[in-house]
C-alpha positions, -999 to 999 in steps of 0.1 A, spaced: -20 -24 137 -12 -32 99 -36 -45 74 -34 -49 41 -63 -32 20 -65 -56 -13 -76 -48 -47 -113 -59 -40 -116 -35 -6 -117 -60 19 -91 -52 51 -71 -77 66 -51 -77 98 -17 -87 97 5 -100 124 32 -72 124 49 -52 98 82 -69 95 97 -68 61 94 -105 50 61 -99 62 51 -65 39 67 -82 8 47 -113 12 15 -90 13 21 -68 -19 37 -97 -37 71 -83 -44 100 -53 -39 80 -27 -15 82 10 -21 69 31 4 44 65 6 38 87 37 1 98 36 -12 129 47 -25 115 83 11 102 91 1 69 84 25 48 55 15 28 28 34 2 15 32 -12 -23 46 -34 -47 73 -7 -66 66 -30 -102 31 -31 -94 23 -17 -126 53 -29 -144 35 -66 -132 1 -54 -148 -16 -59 -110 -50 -41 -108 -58 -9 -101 -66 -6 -63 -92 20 -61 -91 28 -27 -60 34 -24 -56 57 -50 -83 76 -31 -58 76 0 -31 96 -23 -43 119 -40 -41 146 -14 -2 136 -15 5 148 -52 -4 117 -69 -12 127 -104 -47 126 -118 -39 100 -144 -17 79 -124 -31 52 -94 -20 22 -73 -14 -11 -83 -15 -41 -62 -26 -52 -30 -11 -23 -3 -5 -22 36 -16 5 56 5 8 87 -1 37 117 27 58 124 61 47 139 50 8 130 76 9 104 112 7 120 
């Protein structure tokens, strides 16, 4: 099931994955990363253009995907298993 991993670390579940639903949880336009255990995370794509905060445990999820050193994820995210997104 999806949850959305906020800024502070916390997990919570959310009742599907549904688009209105994603946007509502990373506040904005999603952009969208496979990570390397098939799951997806989903993001706000101005989340840095929007000054959110740093989210450091999801930068720790991508970094084994090519993320550069310097760069990290804004923003609340969802973390969704695999096929959940249609």
């Amino acid at each position: 099931m999806a949850y959305l991993l906020a800024i502070d670390g916390s997990k919570t579940k959310l009742p599907d994955a549904e688009l209105k639903t994603l946007q509502t949880a990373v506040g904005g336009h999603i952009e969208v990363l496979t990570l390397s255990d098939g799951r997806t995370m989903v993001l706000n794509e101005e989340g840095k253009i929007n000054n959110l905060p740093w989210n450091d445990k999801a930068t720790a999820m991508t970094r084994d995907i090519g993320l550069a050193e310097d760069d990290y994820i804004a923003g609340n995210v969802v973390i969704c298993e695999p096929g959940e997104l249609k």
